[in-house]
GUKETI-503498 format. One line per field, with one value per residue (C-alpha): x, y, z; residue in one letter. Coordinates in steps of 0.02 Angstrom, whole numbers, plus 32768, in hexadecimal, padded with zeros to 4 digits. Example, Ala and Ser with C-alpha at 12.3 -4.5 7.8 and 13.67 -1.06 7.14 Angstrom:
# residues 2
px: c(8267:82AC) $
py: c(7F1F:7FCB) $
pz: c(8186:8165) $
vextor: c(A:S) $
# end
This chain:
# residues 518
px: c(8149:81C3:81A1:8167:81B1:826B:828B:8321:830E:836F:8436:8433:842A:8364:82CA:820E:8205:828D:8230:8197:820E:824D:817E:8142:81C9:819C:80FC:810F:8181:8109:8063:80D9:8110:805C:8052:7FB4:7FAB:7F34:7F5F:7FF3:801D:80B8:80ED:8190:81BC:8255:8291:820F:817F:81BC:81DA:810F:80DF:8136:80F3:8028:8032:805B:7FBE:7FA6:7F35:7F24:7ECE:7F36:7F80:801D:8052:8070:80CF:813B:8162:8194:8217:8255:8266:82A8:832D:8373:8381:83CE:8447:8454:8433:83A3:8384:82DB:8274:828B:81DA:8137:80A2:7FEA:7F52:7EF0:7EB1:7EFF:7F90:7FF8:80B0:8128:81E9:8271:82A8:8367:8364:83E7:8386:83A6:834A:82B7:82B1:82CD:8268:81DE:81E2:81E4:8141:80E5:80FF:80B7:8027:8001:7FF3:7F81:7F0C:7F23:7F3D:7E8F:7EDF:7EB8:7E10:7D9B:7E16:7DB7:7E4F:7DD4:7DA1:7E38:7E80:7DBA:7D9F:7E3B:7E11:7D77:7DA3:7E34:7DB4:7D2F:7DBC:7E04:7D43:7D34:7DC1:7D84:7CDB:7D20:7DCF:7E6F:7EA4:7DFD:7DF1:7EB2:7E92:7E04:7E6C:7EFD:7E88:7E3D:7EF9:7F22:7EB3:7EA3:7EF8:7E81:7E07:7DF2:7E83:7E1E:7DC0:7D50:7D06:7C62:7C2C:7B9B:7B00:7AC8:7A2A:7AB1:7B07:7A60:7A36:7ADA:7ADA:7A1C:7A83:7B13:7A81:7A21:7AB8:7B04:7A5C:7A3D:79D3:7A45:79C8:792F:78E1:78ED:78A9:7801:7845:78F0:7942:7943:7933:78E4:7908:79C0:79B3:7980:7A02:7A7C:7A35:7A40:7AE5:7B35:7BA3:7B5B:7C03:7CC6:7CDA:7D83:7D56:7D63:7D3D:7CA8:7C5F:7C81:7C3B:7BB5:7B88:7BAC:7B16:7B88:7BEA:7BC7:7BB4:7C6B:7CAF:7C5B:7C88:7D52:7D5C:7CF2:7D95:7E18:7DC3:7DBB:7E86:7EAD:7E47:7EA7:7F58:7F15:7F4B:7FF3:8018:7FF0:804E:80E9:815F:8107:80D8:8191:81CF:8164:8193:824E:8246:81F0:8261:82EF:829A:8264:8307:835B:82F2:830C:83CC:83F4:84A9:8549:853C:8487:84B3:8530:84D5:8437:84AD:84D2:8425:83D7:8457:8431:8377:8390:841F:83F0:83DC:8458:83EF:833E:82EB:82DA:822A:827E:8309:8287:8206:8276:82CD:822C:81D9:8288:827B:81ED:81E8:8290:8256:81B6:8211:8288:8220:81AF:824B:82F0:8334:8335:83BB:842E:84B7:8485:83C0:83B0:83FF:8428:8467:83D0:8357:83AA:83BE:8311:82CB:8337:82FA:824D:824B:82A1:8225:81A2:8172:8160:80E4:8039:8050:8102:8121:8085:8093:8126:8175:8117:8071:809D:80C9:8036:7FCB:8022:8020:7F61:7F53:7F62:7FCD:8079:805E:8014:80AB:8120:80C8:80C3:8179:81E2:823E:82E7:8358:82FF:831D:83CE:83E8:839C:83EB:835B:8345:82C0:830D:82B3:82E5:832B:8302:839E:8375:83B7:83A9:8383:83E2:83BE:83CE:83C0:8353:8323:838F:837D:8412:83AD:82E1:82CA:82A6:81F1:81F7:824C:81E3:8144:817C:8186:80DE:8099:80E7:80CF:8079:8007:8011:807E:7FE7:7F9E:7ECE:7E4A:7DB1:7D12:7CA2:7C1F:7BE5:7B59:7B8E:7B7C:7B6B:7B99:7C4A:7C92:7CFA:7D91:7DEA:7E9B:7EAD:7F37:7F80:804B:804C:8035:7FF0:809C:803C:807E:8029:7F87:7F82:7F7F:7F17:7E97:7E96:7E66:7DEA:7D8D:7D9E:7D3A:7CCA:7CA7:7C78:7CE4:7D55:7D9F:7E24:7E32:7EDA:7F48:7FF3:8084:8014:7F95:7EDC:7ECD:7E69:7EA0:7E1D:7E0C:7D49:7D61:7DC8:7E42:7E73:7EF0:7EE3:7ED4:7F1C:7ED0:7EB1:7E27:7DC9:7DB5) $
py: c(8117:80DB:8043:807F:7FDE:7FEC:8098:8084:80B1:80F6:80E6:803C:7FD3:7F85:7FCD:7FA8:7F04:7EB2:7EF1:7EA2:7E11:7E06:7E2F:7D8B:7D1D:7D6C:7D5C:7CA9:7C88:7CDC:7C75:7BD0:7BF4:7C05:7CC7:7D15:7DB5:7E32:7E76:7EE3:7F73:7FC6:8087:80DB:817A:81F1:8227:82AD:8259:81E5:825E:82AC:8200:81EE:82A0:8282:81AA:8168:818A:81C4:824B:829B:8330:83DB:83FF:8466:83D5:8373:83F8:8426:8361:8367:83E3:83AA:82F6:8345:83B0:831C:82A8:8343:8358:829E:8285:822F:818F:8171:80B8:803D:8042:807D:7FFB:8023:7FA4:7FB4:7F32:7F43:7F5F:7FF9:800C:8093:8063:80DF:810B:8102:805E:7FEB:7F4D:7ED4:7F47:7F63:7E93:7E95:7F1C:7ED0:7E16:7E8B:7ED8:7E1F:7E07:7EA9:7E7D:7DCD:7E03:7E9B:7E27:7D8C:7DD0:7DDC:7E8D:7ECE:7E77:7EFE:7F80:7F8A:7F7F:7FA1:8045:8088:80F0:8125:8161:81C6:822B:8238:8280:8302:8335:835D:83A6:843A:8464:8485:8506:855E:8562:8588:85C8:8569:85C2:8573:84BE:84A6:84ED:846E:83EC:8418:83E9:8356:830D:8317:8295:8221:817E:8193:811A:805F:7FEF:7F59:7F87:7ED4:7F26:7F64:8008:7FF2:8069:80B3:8023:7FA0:8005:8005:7F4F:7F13:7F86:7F3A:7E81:7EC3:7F16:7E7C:7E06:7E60:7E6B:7DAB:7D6B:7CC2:7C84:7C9A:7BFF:7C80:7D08:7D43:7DC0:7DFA:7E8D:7EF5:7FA4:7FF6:80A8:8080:802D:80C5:813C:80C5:80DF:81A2:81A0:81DD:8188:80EA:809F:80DB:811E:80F7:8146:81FE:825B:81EC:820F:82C6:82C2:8266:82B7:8383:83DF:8477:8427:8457:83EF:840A:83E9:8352:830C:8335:82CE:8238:8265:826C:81CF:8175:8185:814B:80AF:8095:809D:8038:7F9F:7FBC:800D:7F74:7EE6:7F59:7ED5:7E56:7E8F:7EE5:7E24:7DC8:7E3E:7E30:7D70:7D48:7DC8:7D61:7CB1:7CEF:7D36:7CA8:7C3E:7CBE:7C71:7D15:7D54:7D67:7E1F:7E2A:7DB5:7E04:7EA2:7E48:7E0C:7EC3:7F03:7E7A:7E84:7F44:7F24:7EB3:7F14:7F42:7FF0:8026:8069:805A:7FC0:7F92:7F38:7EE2:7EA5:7E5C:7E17:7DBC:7D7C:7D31:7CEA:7C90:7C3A:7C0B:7BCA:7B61:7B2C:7AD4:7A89:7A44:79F0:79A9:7956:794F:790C:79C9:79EA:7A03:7A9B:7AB6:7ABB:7ADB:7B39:7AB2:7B31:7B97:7B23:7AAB:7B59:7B8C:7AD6:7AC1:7B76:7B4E:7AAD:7B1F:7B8B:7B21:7B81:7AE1:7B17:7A81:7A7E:7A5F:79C0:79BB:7A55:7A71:7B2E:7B6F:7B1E:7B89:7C31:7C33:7C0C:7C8F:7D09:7D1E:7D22:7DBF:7E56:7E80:7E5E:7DCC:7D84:7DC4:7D78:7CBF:7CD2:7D28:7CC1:7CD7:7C91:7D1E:7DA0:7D8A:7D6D:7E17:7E66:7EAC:7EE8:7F5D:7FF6:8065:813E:8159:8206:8249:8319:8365:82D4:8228:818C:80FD:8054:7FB6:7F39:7EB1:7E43:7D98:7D5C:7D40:7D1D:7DD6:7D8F:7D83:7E37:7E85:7E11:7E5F:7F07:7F04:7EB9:7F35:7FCB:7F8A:7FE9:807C:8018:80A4:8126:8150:8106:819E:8167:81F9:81BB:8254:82CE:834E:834E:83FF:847F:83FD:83DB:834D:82DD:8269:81DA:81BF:80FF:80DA:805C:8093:8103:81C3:8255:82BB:837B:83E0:837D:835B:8401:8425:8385:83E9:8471:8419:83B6:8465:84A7:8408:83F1:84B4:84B8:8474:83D9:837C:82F1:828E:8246:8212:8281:823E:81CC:8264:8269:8312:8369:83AA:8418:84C6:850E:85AD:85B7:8648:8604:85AA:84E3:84BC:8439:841F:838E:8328:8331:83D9) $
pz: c(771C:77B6:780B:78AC:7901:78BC:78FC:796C:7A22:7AA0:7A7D:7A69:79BC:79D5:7997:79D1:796A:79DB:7A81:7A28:7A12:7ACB:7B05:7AB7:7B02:7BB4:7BA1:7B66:7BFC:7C67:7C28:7C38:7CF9:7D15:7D2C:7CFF:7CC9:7C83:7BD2:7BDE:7B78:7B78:7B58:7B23:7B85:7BAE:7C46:7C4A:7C2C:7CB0:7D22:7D19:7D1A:7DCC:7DFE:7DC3:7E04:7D6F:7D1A:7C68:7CAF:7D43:7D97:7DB1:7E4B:7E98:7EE6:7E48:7DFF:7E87:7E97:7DDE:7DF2:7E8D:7E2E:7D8C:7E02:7E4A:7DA2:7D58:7DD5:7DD6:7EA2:7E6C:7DDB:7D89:7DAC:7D2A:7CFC:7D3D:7D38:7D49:7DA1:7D0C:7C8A:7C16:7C8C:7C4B:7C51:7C37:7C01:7BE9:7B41:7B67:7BC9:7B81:7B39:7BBD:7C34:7BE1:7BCA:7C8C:7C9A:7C30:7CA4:7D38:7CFE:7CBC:7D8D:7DDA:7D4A:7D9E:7E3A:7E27:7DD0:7E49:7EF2:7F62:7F9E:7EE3:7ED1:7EE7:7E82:7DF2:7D76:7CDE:7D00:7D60:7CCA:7C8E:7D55:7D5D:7CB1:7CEA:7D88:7D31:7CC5:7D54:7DAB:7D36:7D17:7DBF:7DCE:7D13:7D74:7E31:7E21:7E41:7EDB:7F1E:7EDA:7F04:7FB7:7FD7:7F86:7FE3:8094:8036:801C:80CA:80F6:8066:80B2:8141:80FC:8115:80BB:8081:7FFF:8009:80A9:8062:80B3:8118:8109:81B0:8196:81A7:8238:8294:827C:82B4:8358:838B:8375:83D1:844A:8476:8475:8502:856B:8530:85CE:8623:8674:8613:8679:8724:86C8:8680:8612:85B7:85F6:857B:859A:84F4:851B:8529:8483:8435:848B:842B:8381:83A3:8392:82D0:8299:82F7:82E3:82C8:8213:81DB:8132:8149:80B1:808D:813B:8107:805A:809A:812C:8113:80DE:80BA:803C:7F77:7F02:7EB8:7F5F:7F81:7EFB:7F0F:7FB5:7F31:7EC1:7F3D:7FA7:7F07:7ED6:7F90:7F72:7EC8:7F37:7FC9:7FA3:7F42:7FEA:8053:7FE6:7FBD:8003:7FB7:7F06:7ED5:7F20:7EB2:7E1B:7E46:7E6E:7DBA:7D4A:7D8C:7D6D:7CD3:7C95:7CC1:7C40:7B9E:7B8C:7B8F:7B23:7B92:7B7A:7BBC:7C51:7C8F:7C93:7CD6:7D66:7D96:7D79:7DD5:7E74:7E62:7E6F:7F05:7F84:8029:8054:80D9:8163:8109:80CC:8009:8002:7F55:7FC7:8058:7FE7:7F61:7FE3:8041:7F92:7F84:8016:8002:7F70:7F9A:8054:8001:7F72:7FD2:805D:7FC6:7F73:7FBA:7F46:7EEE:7F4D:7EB5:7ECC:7E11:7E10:7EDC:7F64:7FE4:8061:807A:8074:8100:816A:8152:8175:821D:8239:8232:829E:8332:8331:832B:828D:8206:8192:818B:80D7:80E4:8074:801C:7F9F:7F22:7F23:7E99:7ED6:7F87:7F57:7EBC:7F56:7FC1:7F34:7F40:7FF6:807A:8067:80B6:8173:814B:80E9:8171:81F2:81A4:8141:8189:81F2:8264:81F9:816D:81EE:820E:8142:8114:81B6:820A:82B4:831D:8371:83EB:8415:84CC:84F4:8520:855D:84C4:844F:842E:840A:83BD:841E:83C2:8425:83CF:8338:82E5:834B:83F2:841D:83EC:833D:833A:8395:82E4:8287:82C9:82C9:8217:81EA:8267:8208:8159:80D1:8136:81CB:8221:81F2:8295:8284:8298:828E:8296:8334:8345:82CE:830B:83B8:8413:8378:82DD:8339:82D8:8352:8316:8380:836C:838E:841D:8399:83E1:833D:83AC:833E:8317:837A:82E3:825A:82B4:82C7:8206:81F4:825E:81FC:815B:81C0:81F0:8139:80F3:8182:8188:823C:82DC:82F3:8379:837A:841D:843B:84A5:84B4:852C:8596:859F:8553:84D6:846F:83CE:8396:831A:8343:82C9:821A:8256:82F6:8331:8349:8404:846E:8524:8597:8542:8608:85F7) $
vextor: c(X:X:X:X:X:X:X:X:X:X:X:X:X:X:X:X:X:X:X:X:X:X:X:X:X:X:X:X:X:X:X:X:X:X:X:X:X:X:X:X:X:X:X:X:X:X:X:X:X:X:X:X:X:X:X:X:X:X:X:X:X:X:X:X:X:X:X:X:X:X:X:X:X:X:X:X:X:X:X:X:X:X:X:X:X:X:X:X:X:X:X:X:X:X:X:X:X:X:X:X:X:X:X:X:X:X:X:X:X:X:X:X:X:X:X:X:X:X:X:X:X:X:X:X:X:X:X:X:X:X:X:X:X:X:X:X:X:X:X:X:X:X:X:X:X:X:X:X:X:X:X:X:X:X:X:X:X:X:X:X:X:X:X:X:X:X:X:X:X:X:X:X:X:X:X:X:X:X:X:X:X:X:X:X:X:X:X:X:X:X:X:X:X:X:X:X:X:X:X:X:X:X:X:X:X:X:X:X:X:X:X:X:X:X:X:X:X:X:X:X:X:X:X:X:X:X:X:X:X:X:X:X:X:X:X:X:X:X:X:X:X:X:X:X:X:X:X:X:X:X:X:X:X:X:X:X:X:X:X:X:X:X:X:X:X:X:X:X:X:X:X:X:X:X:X:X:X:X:X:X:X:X:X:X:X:X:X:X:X:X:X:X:X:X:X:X:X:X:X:X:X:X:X:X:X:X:X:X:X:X:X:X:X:X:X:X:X:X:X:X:X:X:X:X:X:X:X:X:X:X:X:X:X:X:X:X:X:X:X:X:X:X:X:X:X:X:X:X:X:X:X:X:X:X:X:X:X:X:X:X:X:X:X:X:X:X:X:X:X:X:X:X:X:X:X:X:X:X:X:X:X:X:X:X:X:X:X:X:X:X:X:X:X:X:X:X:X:X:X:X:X:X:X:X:X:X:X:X:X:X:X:X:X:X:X:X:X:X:X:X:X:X:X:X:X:X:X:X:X:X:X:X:X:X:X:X:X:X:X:X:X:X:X:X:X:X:X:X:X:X:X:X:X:X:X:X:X:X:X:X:X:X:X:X:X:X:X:X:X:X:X:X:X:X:X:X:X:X:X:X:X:X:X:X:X:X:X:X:X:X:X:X:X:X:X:X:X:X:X:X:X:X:X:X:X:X:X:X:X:X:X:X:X:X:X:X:X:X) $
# end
């Protein structure tokens, strides 16, 4: 019988025993830098396995859908015509964490590949963002749910399930982000509105007075309302709270919900989590004593990893970058005596320190914490506007070249005018923008804020967050919103300075746009 782990793979002269080989020292390296990671398993796959895995997620299985075959072949297209590379790897929030590495990767790139992964694995089980993922049963949820889902269109028809989960799609990242925020029952709503109630009819002077002013019948009025409070969480206030719905249907916006809450926070720590990957592959590279060959390749593959992006922004580039300093700013102002051109780098971390004191910026820990007590600390705390807003300083900004740019409306066309750059006080202005427009912080919020109201209208408010709805997709978004409600929607928002209704009363007809007044 063939060994099983000396089959060769890829082009290259290793088998699986050596990866097995190179595994154990990572991990090793990994457990001794004080990572902490779940048990990870690793797959072998060919370009087109890796290619479905990029069109269904990245998960082993996956529910049917046009979608996720027409963004197969558009992937496979583009790696055939070679316009468009394949990731290194693929890694899933599960535990055991589950990896995918390509078959023809030279072997220093799967052993970068491999460190790269042992990071992403850390952080999904350390960072607060992940806590309430529920990495156990992520792989067991989404079988379950492909499962449910093809028996639905033997039972229904596919035309029909992919139709309603075509209009369930549209609107799956409309939900809350922070999946510790427990969803409240309408109970809970209605205690918290009788606190809010007599808190803001609270008597001053109760020694002038022989009763509180509390008028009960306005009380009530306020508990008529449904939802008593903004729902941020769309397709659960619609599976919830449609009568019409079947059974099937309902639970497809569960499904669908579900898989948005799984991306949430990968979405929100994107800078972040491909840093903190990127940052330890290299550390952890570094301390294999790697072969001239594989160094010299590791050198290009890293650099590759890490370029800018010409007119875009690589969150590898921004969040490497910001662990580094970091980790060399707190080091440094523990023991300056570090500063060794061999084990240190002198130059940034006298930059970043004389950066910090002009902007009045100098961290309250700064002195008392080594680098790798700071960003293990870091590493479990907030998501990516939160790390922008406490690292990423001026000196950061003009390093990674950043800037904010606004659109002039110019008649025919617009330009681009760059208004703010780390070279003046406009710093803080990029600096914001970014954590502002980080992860689905660009989404426009639409929260539901009346369902029943004159004939079972369901009404939607588009927050004025300086994200406008874009007229021709709200007007789809509408659509879908009628086909799962099943009876009429309205979205108020606010178009060029102007209050408007976005609303579609029958299926067939077109979406209308009118002053909101009227």
């Amino acid at each position: 019988m063939t060994d099983m782990m000396n089959v060769l793979i890829g082009t290259e002269n290793y088998t699986m025993r050596d990866l097995q080989g190179w595994d154990e020292r990572i991990r090793e390296l990994a457990d001794g830098f004080g990572l902490d990671c779940f048990r990870q398993d690793f797959e072998i796959c060919d370009h087109d396995h890796m290619i479905g895995f990029m069109a269904y997620s990245g998960m082993p299985s996956h529910y049917p859908h046009w979608s996720y075959g027409k963004a197969y072949e558009k992937q496979k297209t583009l790696y055939d015509h070679g316009v468009s590379g394949l990731p290194y790897e693929m890694v899933i929030n599960s535990d055991p964490a589950l990896a995918y590495l390509m078959k023809n990767n030279t072997l220093l790139l799967q052993v970068l590949t491999m460190a790269h992964v042992y990071g992403h694995n850390d952080f999904f089980k350390r960072n607060l963002t992940f806590r309430h993922s529920e990495p156990q049963q992520t792989i067991g949820r989404f079988k379950s749910a492909a499962g449910r889902i093809r028996g639905y269109k033997e039972l229904h028809g596919e035309l029909e399930v992919e139709s309603f989960l075509d209009a369930a799609h549209s609107l799956s990242h409309n939900r809350n982000p922070y999946l510790d925020r427990k969803r409240l029952s309408r109970e809970d709503q209605m205690a918290r509105v009788r606190d809010r109630f007599y808190d803001a009819h609270k008597d001053q002077y109760p020694n002038l007075h022989a009763v509180a002013r509390v008028d009960p019948e306005a009380l009530k009025e306020s508990l008529r309302k449904h939802p008593l409070e903004p729902d941020p969480d769309i397709l659960l206030f619609i599976a919830e709270e449609n009568p019409l719905l079947t059974d099937w249907q309902r639970d497809i916006l569960y499904i669908v919900d579900q898989e948005a809450r799984y991306f949430m926070p990968q979405i929100r720590t994107k800078i972040m989590n491909e840093g903190w990957a990127s940052y330890w592959h290299n550390r952890i590279l570094r301390a294999l004593d790697l072969p001239p060959a594989m160094w010299l390749e590791f050198s290009q593959r890293h650099s590759g990893v890490l370029r800018p992006h010409p007119g875009g922004l690589n969150p590898y580039h921004v969040g490497y970058s910001l662990w580094e300093a970091i980790h060399v700013y707190y080091d440094g102002m523990i023991d300056e005596s570090r500063l060794n051109p061999d084990t240190f780098e002198p130059q940034l971390f006298i930059s970043l320190k004389k950066d910090f004191e002009e902007c009045d910026l100098v961290p309250p820990d700064a002195g008392k914490a080594t680098g790798d007590e700071k960003i293990f600390a870091v590493r479990e705390e907030g998501d990516d506007r939160t790390f922008i807003e406490r690292f990423l300083s001026r000196r950061m900004v003009q390093e990674l070249g950043l800037f904010r740019y606004d659109e002039k409306d110019e008649g025919d066309h617009y330009d681009l005018i760059v208004t703010d750059t780390g070279n003046d006080d406009g710093w803080k202005n990029v600096r914001d923008e970014l954590a502002r427009s980080t992860g689905i912080g660009a989404q426009p919020v639409i929260r539901v804020v009346e369902a029943g109201f004159k004939g079972n209208v369901l009404v939607l408010e588009h927050e004025d967050d300086g994200y406008p709805l874009e007229l021709e997709y709200a007007k789809e978004t509408v659509k879908h919103l009628r086909t799962l409600w099943m009876r009429p929607v309205i979205v108020n928002t606010i178009i060029d300075g102007e209050p408007k209704q976005v609303a579609q009363y029958k299926v067939d007809e077109e979406v209308r746009v009118r002053d909101q007044s009227k």
